[in-house]
N, C-alpha and C positions, 0 to 999 in steps of 0.2 A: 776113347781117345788115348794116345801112347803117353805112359807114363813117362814125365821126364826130370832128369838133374836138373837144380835151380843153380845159379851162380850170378854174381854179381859181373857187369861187364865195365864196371870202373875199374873193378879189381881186374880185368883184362887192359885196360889202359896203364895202371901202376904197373903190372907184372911187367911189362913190357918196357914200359921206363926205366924199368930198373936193369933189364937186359941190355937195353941199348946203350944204358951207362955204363954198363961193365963194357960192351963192346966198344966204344964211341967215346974218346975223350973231349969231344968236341959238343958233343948234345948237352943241351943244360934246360931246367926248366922254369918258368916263372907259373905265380899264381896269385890271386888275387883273394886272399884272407879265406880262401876254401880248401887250403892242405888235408885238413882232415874229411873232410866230404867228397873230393874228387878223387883222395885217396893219394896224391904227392909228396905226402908227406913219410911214405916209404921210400922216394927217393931224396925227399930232405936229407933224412936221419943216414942214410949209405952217402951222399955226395953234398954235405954243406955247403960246398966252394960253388957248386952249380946249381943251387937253387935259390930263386929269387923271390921273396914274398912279399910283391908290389902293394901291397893294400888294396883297397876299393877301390882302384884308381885303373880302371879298365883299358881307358886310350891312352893312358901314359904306357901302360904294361902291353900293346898293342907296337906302340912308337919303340919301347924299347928293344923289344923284340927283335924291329926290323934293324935297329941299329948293332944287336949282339950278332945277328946274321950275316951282316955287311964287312965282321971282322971273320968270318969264315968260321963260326960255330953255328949250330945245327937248334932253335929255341923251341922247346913246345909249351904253347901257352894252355893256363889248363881253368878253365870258372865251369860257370854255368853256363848255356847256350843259350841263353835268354839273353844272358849278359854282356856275352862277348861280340854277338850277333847284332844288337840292338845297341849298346852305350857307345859301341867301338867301330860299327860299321864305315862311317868313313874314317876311316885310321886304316881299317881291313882293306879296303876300296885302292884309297890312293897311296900311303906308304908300305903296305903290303903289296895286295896286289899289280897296282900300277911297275913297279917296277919289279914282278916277279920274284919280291924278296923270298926267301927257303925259309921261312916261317909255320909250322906247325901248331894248326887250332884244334885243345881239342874243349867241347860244347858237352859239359854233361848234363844228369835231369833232362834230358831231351823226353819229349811227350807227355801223356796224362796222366801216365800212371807213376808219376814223379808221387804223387798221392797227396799228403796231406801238404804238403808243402803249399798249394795251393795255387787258383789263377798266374801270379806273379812270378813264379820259379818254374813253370814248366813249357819248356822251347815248347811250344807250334807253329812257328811262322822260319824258321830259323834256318829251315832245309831250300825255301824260299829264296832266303835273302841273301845266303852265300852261292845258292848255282847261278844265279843272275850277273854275278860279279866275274868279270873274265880272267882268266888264269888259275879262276879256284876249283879246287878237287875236290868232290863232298863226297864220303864214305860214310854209312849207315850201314853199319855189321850188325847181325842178327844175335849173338850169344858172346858169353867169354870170348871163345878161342879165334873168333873173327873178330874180335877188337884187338884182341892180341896184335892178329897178323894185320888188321888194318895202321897199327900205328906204329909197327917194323917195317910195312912197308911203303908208308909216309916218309921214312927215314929215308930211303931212299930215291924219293921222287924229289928233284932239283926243284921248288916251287911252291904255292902256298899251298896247304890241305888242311880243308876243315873237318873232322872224323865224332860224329853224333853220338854218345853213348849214354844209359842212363842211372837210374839211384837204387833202382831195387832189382832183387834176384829176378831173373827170365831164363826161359825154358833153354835148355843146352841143345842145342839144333845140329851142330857142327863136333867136329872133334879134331884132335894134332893134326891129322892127316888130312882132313878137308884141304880140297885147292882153295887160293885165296888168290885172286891174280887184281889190280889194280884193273876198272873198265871193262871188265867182262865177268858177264852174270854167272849164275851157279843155277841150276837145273836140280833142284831138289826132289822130284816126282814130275818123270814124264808120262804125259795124258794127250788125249786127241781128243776130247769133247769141250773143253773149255782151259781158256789160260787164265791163273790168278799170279799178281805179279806183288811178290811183298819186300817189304825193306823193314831193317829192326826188329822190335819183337812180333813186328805181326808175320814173320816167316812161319814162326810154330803155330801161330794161329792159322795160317794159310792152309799147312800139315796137316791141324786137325780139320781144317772144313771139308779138304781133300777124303779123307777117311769116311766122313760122315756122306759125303757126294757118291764116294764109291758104294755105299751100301745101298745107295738108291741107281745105282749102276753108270754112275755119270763119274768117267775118267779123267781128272781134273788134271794138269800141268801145273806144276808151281814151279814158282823163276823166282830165287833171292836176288834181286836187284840190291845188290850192298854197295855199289858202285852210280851215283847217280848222277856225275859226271864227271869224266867221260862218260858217257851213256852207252849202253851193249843196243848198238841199232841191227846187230845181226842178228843178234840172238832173240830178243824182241820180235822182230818181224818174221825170223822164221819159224816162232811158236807159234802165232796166230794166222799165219799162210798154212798150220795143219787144223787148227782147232776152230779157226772163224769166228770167235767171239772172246770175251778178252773182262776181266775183273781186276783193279787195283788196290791193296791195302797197305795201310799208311797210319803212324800214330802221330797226325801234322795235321794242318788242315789241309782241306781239298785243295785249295784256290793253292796254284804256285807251286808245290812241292813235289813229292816225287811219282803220282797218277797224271799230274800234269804234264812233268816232265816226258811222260811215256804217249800220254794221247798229243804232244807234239813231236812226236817221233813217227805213230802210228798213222794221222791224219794225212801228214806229207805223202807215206811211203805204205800205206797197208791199211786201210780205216775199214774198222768192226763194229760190231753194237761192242759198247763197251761200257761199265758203271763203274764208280769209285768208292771206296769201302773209309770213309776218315773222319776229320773233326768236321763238322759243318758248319763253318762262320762262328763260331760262339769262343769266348773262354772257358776255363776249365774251372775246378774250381776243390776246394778242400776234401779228403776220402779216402777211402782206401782202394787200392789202387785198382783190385779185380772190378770193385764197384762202379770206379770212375770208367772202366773200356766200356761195361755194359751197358751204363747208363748212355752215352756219348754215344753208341752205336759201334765200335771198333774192334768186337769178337769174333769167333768163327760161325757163328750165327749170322752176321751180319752176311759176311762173304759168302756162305753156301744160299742166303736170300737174293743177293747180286748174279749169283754166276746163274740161278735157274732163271731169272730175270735175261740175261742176254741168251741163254742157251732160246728162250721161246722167242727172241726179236733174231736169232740165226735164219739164215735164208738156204 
């Protein structure tokens, strides 16, 4: 498997922050007593007047949000995705969403391998509970450089966007120049024997199953789905109208999130043998983090046991 850069993808949300302050006198950020861990507090220290350190107080710092937006500044709110997702959801729902406020979430510790932190700090339901809510955008970028561009180019979507990123270094998939377009997929290794569709960090994992697939001669597809809604219903359907059979990875649970999101896209307009590669109903729970994907089922082990699974249910 390809050796790869490790980098932290919070420090892709900071970096970024910190650009769009320079750029943007109007973007400001709040957070909620986790500056140091979501990594804001690089934009504290460059822009004091613009950063807001709401304490523990999730839906007030939700509410405020939509109220700094409504004066024509640009808020990105910054916790956990645990937290934001679950203490704040109706806050998100009806003073965000409902009236479309330009409010900017971003959810970090998203998945297992948040690690030791344990069951309670790491979003798995989270990818769920925002795409169900109407007007929200959910981006799930796979490395650094597509967090980057996913919360530049949040900046510029008129609307609410919630953007998943997590605590520890994962594999650099992407670089400067990768496309990054808002609602349409990226095509990371085109195949004609089987599609695996990944989001986060299981993109490098999808990579490696691909590699290990090709040695036994099976031509895999991988689709970074970073964009889970708006959802890439073209591109989706015209990978599995060549390949006929279809694999999703995910570091969320099954139920709700982003395999879900894709087999109600596929069922309407293109239905394959298809398996899901993610959490299975359970929480998570204290580890270290390579430990927690294996154990939970969510390697490239997993996915390359899925996709010869649909390739033998192909017709």
């Amino acid at each position: 498997m390809a050796e790869r850069q490790m980098m932290l993808t919070r420090q892709g949300w900071s970096d970024a922050l910190l650009e769009l302050g320079e750029k943007n006198p109007n973007v400001v950020v709040l957070d909620a007593d986790l500056a140091k861990s979501t990594l804001t507090i690089n934009f504290k220290n460059k822009y004091p007047k613009r950063f807001f350190d709401m304490g523990i107080a999730e839906q007030n710092m939700i509410n405020t949000a939509g109220g700094l937006s409504l004066t024509g500044l640009i808020p990105f709110v910054s916790t956990y995705g645990v937290f934001v997702s679950g203490r704040a959801w109706e806050q998100i729902r009806t003073s965000i969403c409902y009236g479309q406020l330009n409010v900017k979430l971003g959810g970090a510790h998203g998945g297992i391998s948040v690690g030791q932190d344990g069951a309670t700090h790491q979003a798995l339901e989270e990818i769920a509970i925002m795409r169900v809510i109407p007007n929200m955008t959910v981006l799930v970028p796979s490395d650094y450089y597509e967090t980057k561009k996913a919360v530049l180019a949040a900046a510029e979507i008129n609307g609410p966007v919630y953007i998943r990123f997590g605590r520890e270094k994962v594999p650099v998939v992407t670089n400067e120049e990768s496309k990054f377009e808002v609602g349409k997929a990226n095509i990371m290794k085109e195949g004609n024997d089987v599609t695996i569709i990944a989001c986060g960090t299981m993109v490098a994992e999808s990579l490696d199953a691909s590699e290990e697939l090709a040695k036994e001669g099976i031509n895999a597809e991988v689709i970074n789905l970073h964009t889970i809604k708006p959802i890439d219903k073209e591109t989706l359907i015209n990978s599995v109208k060549k390949t006929g059979c279809l694999v999703t990875a995910e570091e969320h649970q099954m139920a709700g999130g982003m395999g879900s999101a894709v087999f109600e896209v596929l069922m309407q307009d293109h239905p394959v043998p298809a398996e899901m590669v993610g959490i299975n109903d359970t929480f998570g729970e204290s580890g270290q983090p390579r430990e927690l994907m294996e154990k939970y089922g969510i390697t490239s082990k997993e996915i390359i046991e899925q996709a010869k699974e649909v390739l033998n249910r192909k017709t």
